[in-house]
Backbone as ProteinMPNN parsed JSONL, in Angstrom:
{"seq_chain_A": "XXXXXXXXXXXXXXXXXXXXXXXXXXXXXXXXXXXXXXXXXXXXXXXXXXXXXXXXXXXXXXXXXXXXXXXXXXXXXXXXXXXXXXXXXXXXXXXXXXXXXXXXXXXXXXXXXXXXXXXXXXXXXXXXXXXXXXXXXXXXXXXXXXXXXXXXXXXXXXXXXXXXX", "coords_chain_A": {"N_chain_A": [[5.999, -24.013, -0.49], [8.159, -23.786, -1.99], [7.066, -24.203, -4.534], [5.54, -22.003, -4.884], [7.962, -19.942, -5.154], [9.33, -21.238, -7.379], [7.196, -20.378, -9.132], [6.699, -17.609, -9.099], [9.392, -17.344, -10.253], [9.212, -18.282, -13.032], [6.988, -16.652, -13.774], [8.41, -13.953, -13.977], [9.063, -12.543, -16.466], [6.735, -12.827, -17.628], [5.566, -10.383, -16.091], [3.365, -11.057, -14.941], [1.371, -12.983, -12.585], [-0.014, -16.083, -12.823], [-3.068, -17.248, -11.868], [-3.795, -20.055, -9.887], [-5.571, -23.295, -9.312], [-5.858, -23.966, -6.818], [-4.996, -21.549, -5.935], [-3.121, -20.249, -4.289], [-1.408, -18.227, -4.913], [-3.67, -16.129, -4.931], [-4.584, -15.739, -2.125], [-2.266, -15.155, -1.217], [-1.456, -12.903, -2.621], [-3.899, -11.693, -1.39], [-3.347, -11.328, 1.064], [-0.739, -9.735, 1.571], [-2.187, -7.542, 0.31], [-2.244, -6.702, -2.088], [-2.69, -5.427, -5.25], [-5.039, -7.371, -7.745], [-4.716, -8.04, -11.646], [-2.004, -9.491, -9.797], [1.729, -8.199, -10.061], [4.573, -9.173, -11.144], [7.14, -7.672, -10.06], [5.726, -5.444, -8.289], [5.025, -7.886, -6.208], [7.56, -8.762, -5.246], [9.12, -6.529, -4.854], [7.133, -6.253, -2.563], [7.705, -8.526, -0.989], [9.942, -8.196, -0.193], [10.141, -6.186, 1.206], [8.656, -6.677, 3.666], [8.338, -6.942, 7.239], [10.055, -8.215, 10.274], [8.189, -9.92, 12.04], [7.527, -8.606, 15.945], [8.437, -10.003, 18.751], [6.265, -10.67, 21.948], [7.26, -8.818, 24.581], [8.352, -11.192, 27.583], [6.511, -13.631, 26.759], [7.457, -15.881, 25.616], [8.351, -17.022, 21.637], [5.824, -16.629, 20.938], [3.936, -14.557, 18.636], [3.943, -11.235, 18.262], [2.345, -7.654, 18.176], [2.906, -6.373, 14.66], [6.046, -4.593, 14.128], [5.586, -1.898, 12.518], [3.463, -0.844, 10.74], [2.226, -1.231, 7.044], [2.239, -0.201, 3.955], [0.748, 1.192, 1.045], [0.581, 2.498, -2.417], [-1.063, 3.228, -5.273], [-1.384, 5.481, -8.789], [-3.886, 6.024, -10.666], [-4.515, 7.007, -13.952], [-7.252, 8.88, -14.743], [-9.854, 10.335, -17.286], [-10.152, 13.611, -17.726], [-10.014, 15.656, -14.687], [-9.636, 14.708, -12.44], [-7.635, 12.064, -10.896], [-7.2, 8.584, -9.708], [-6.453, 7.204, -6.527], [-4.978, 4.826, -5.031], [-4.977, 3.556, -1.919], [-3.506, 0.974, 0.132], [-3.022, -0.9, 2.799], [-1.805, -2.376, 5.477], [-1.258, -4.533, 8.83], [-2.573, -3.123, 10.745], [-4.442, -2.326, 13.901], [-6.876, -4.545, 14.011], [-10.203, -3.914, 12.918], [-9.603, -0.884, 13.673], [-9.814, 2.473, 14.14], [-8.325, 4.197, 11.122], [-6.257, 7.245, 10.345], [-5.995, 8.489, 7.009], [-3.713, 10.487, 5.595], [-3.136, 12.618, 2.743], [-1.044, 14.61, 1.363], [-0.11, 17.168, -1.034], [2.098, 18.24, -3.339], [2.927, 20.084, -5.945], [5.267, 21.349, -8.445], [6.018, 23.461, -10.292], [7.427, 24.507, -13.71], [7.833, 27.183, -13.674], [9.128, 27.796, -11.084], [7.437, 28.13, -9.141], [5.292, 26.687, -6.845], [2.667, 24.637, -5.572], [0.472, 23.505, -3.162], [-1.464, 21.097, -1.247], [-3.747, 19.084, 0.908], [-5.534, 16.369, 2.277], [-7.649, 14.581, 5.123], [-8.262, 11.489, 5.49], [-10.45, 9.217, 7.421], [-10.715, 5.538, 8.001], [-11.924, 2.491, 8.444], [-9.768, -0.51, 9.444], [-10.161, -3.744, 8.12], [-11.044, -6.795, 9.745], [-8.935, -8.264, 9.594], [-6.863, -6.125, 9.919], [-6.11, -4.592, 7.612], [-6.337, -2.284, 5.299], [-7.925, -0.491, 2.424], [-8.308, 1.772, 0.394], [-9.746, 5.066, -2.196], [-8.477, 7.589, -3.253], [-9.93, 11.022, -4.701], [-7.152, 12.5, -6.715], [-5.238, 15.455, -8.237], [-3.258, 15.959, -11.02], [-1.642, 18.886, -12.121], [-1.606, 20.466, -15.572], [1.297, 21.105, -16.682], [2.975, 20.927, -14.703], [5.083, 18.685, -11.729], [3.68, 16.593, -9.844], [3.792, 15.421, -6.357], [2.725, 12.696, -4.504], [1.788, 12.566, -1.176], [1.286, 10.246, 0.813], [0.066, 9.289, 4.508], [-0.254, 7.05, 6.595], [-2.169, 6.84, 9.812], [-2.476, 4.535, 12.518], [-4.952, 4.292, 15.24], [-5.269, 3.57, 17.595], [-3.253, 1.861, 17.881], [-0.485, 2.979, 17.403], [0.35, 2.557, 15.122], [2.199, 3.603, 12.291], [2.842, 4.598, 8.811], [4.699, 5.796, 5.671], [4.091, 6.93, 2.062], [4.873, 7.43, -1.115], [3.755, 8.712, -4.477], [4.062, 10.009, -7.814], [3.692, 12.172, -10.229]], "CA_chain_A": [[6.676, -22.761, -0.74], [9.107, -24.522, -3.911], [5.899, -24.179, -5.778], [5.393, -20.148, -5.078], [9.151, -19.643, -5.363], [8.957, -21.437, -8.977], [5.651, -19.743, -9.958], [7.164, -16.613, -9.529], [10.474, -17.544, -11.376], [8.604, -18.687, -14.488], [5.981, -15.386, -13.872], [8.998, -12.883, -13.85], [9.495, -12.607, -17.671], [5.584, -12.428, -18.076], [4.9, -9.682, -15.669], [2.067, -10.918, -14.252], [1.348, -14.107, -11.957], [-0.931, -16.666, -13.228], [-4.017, -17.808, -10.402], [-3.791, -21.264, -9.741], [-6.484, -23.488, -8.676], [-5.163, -23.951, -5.3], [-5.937, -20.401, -4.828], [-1.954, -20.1, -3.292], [-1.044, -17.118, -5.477], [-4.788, -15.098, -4.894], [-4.107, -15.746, -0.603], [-0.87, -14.088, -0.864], [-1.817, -11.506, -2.831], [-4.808, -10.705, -0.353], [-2.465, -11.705, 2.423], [-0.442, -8.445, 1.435], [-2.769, -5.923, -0.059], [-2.018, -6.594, -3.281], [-4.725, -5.538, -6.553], [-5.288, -7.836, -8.935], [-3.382, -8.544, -11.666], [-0.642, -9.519, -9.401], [2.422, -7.644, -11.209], [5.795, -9.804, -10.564], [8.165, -6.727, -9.5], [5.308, -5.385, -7.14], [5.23, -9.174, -5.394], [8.584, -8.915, -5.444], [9.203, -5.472, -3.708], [5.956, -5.973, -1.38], [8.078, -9.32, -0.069], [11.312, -7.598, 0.368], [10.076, -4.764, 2.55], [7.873, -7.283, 4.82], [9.339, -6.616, 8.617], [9.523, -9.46, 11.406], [7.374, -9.477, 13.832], [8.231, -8.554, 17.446], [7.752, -10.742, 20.288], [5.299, -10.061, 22.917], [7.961, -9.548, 26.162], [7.689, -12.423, 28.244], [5.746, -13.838, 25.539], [8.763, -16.615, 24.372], [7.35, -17.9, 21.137], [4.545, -16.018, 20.887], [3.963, -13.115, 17.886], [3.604, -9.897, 18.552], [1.914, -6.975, 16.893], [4.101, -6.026, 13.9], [6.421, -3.103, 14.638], [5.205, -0.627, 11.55], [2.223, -0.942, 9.43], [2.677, -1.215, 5.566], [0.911, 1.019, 2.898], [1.072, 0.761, -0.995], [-0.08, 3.806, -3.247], [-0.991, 3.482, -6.925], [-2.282, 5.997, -9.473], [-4.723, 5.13, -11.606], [-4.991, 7.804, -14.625], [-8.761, 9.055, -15.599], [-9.967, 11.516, -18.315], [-10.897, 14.679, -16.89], [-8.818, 16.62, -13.864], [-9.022, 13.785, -10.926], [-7.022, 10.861, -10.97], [-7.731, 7.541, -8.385], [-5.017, 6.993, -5.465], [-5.718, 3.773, -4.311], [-4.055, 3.447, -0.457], [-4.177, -0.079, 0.619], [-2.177, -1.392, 4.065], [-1.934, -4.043, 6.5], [-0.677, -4.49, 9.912], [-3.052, -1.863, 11.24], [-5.046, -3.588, 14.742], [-8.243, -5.552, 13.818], [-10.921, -2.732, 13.216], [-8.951, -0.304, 13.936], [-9.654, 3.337, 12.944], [-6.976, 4.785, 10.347], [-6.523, 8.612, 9.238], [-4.944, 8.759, 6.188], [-3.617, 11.685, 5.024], [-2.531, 12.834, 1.519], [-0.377, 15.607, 1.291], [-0.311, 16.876, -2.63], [2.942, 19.265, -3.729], [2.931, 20.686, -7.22], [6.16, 22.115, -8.798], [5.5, 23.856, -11.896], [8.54, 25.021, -14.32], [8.618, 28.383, -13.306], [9.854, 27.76, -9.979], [6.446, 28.025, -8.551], [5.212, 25.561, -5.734], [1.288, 24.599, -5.148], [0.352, 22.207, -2.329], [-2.731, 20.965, -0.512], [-4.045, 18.027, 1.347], [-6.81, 16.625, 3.286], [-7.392, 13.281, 6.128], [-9.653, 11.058, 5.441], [-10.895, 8.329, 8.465], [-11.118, 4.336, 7.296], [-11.449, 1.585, 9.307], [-9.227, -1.509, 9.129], [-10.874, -4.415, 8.335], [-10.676, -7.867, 10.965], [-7.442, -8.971, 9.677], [-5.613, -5.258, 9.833], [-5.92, -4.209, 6.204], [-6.978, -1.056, 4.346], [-7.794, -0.414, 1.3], [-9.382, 2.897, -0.019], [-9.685, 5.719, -3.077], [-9.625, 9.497, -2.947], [-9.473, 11.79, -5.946], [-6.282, 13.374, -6.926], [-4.881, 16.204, -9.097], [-1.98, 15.871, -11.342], [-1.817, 19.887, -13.102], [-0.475, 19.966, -16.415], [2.525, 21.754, -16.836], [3.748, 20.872, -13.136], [5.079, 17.857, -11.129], [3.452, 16.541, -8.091], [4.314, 14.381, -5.614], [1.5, 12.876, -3.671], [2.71, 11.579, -0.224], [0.123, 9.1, 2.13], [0.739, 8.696, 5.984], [-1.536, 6.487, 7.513], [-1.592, 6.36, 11.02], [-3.624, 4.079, 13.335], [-5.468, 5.258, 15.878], [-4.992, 2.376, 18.776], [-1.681, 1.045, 18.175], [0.036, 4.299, 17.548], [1.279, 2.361, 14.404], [2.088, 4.259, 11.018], [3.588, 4.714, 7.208], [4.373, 7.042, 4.707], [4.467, 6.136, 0.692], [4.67, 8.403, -2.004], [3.932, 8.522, -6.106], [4.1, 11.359, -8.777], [3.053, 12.273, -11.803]], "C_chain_A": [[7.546, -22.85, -1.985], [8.207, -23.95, -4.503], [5.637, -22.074, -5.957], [6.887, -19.881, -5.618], [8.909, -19.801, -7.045], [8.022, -20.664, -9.7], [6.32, -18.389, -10.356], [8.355, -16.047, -10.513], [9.926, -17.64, -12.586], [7.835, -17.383, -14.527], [7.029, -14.14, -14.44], [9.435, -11.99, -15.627], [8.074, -12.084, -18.333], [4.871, -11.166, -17.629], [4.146, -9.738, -14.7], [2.179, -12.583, -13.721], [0.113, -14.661, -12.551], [-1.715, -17.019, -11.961], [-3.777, -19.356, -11.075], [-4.82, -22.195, -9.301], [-6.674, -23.74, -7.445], [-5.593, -22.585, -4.614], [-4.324, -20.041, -3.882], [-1.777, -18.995, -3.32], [-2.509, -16.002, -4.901], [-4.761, -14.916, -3.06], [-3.202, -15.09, -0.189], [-0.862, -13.037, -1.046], [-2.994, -10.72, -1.562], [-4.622, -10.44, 0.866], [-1.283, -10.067, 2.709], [-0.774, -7.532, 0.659], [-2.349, -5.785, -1.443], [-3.059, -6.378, -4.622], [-3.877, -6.946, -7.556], [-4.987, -7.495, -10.469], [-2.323, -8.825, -10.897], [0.695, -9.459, -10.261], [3.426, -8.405, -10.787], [6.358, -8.896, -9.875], [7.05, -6.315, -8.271], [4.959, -6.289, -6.267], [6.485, -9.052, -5.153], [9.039, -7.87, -4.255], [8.386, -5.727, -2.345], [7.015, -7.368, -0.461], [9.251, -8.794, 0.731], [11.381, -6.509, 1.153], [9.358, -5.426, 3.564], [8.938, -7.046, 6.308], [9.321, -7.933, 9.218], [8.761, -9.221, 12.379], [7.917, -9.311, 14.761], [7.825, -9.143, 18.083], [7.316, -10.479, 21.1], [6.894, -10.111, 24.262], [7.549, -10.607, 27.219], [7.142, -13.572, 28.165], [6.539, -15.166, 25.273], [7.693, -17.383, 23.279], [6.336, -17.322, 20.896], [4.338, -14.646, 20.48], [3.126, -12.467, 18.276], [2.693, -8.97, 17.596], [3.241, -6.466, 15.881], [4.572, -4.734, 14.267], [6.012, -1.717, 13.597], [4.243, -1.669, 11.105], [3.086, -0.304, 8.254], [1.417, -0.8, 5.168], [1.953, 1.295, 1.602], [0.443, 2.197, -1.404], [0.125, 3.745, -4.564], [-1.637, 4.752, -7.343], [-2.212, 5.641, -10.518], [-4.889, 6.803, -12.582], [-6.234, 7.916, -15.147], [-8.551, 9.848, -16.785], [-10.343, 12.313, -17.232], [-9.666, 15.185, -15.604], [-8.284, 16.142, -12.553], [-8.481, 12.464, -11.533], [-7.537, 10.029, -9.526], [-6.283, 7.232, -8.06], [-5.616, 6.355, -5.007], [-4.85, 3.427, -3.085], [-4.621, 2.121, 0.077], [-2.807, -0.416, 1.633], [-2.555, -2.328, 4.747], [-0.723, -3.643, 7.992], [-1.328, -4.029, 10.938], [-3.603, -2.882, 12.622], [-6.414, -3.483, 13.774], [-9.355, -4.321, 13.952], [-10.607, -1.891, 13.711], [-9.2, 0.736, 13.323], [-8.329, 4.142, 12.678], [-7.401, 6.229, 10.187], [-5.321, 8.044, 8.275], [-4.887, 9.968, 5.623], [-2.684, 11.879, 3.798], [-2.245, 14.283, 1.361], [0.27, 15.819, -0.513], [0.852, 18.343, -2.362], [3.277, 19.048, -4.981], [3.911, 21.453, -7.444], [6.282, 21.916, -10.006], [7.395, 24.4, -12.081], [9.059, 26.709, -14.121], [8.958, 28.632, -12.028], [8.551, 27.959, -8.712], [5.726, 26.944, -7.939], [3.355, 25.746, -5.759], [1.505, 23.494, -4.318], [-1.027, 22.538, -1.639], [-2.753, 19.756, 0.046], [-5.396, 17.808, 2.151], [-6.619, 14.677, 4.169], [-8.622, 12.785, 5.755], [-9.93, 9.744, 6.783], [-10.965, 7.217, 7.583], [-10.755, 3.738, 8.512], [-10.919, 0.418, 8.932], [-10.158, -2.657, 9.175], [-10.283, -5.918, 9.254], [-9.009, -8.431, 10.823], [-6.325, -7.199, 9.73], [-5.481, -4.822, 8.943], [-6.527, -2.872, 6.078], [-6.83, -0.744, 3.12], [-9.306, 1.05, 0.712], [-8.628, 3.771, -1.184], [-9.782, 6.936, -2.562], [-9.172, 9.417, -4.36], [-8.075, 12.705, -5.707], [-5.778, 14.188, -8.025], [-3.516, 15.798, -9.631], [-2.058, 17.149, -12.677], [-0.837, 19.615, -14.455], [0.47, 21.129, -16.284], [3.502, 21.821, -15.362], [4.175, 19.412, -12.515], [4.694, 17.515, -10.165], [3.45, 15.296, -7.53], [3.224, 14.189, -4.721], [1.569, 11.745, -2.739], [1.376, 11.607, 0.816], [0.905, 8.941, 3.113], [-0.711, 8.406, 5.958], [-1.518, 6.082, 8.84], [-3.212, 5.427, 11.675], [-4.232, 4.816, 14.76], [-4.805, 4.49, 17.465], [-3.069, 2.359, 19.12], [-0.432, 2.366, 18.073], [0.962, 3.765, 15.903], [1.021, 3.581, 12.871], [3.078, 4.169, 10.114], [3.637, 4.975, 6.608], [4.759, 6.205, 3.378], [4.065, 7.6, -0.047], [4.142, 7.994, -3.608], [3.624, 9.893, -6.393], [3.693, 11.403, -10.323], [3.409, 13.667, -12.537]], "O_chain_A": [[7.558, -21.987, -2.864], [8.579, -22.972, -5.151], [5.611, -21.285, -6.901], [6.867, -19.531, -6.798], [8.485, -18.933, -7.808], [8.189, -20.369, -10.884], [6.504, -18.026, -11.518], [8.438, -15.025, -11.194], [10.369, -16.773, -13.339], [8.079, -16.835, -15.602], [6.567, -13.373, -15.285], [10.058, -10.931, -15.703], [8.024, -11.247, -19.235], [3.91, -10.715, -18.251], [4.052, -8.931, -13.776], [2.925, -13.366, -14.308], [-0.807, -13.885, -12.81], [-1.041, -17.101, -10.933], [-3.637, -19.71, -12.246], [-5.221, -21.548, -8.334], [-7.825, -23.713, -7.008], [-6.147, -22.348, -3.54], [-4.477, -19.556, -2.761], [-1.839, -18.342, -2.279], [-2.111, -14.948, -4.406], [-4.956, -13.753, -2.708], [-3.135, -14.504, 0.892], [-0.5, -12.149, -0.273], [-2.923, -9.605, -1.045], [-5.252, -9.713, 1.634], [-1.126, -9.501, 3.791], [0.037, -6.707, 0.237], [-2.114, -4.66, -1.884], [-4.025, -7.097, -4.879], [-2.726, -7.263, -7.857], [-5.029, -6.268, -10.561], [-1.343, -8.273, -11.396], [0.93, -10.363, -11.064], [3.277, -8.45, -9.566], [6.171, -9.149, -8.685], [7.356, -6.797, -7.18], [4.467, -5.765, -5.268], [6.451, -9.707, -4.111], [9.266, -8.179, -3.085], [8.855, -5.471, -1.236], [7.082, -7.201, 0.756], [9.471, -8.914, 1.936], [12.37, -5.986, 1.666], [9.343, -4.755, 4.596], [10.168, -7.01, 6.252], [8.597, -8.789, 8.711], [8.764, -8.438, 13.329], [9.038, -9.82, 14.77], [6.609, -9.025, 18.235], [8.032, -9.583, 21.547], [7.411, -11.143, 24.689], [6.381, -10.737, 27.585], [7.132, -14.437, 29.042], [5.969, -15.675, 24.308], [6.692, -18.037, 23.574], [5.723, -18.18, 20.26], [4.417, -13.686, 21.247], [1.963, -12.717, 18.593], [2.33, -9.349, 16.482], [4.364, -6.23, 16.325], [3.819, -3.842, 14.656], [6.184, -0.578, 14.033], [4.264, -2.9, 11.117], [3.999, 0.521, 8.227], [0.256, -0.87, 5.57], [3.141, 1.481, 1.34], [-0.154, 2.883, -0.575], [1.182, 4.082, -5.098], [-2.407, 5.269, -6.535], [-1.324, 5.18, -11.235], [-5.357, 7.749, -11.95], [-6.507, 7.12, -16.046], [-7.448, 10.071, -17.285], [-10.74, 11.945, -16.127], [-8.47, 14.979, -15.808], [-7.355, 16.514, -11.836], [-8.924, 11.946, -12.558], [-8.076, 10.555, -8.552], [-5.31, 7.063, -8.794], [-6.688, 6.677, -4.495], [-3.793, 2.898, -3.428], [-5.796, 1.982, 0.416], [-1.671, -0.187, 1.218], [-3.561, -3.021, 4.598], [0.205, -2.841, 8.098], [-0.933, -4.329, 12.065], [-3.311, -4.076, 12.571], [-6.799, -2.567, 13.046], [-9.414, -3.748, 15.04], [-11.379, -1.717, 14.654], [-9.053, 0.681, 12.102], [-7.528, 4.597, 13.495], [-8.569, 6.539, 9.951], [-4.262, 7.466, 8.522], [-5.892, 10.518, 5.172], [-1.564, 11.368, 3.802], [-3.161, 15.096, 1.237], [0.901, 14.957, -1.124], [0.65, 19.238, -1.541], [3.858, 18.011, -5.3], [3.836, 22.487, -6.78], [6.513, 20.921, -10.693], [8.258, 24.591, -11.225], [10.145, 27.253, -14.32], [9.119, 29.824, -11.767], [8.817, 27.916, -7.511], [5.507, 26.065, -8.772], [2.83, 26.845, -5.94], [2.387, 22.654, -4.5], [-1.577, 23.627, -1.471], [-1.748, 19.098, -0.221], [-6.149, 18.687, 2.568], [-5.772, 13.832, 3.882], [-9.711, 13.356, 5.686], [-8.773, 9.339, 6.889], [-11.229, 7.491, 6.412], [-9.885, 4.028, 9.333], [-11.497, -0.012, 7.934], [-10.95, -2.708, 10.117], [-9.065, -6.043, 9.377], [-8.213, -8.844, 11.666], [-5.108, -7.274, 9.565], [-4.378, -4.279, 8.994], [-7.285, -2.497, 6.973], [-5.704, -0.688, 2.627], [-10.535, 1.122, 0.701], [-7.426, 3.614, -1.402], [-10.621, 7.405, -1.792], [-8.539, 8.586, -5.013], [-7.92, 13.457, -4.744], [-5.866, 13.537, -9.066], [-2.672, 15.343, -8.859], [-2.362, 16.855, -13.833], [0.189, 18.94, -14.535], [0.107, 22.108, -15.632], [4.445, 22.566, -15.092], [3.31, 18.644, -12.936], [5.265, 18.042, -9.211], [3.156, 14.253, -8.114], [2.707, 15.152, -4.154], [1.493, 10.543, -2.996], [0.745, 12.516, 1.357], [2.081, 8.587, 3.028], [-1.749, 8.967, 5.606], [-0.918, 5.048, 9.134], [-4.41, 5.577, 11.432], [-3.807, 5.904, 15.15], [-3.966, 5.007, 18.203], [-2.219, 2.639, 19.966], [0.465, 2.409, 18.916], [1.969, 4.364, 15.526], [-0.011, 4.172, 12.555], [4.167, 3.709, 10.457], [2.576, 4.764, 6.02], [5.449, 5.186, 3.378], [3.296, 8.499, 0.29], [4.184, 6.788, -3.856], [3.127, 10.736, -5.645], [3.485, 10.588, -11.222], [3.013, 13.881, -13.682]]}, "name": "protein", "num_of_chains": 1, "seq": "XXXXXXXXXXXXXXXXXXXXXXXXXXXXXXXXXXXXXXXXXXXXXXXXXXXXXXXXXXXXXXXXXXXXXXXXXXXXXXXXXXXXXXXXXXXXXXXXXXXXXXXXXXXXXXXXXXXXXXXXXXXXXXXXXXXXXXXXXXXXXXXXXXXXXXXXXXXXXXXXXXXXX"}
């Protein structure tokens, strides 16, 4: 763990984490849902919001399911009128199906509001993860805020994340 600690100290100046041949740094990242490049500040944030696990009652010693599921949201700018929202999470149960839903609100300069959304179904893969794309709008002359809940279906777990443009 010295050795990640350090890596990331020396990384923090560059931005970006170097892969190692060990393979420590590319485990962690896939360990929390992280894309490629690994960016320092988003390693950084993604550790400092991690929860503890809960203990099974009765259980002593013996981890639980986590109490919330975690969910990330980038956008990715295209040409043309859709942009990529990449929603990736963890925690979820083991094949587990997810809705996620993206809720899109547009506030233009003349005091005028647009909004829309839609759910899409994904299933978690064996370790609890998700990772998926929709298309999204970002109009010009307006701000919009484009807020992900993902809930599970089983565990009743869920988590909201936002970004804007």
């Amino acid at each position: 763990m010295s050795g990640l600690r350090a890596a990331i100290s020396n990384a923090r100046h560059k931005g970006v984490l170097p892969d190692f041949p060990d393979g420590n740094i590319g485990a962690l990242a896939k360990e929390l849902g992280l894309p490629k490049p690994v960016l320092v500040s988003q390693l950084i944030k993604t550790l400092n919001a991690l929860q503890p696990k809960a203990t099974v009652p009765g259980g002593q010693g013996q981890p639980g399911h986590p109490a919330t599921a975690h969910i990330d949201v980038q956008l990715t700018f295209l040409p043309g009128p859709f942009n990529d929202l990449r929603v990736s999470g963890r925690n979820f149960a083991n094949l587990e199906s997810v809705e996620v839903t993206v809720q899109s609100t547009t506030h233009f300069g003349n005091g005028t509001d647009s909004s829309g959304g839609n759910t899409t179904p994904v299933k978690a893969d064996e370790t609890g993860a998700i990772d998926m794309t929709v298309a999204v709008s970002c109009p010009v002359g307006g701000t919009t805020t484009h807020q992900v809940t993902a809930r599970g279906s089983s565990g009743s777990l869920s988590n909201t994340a936002a970004v804007s443009c």
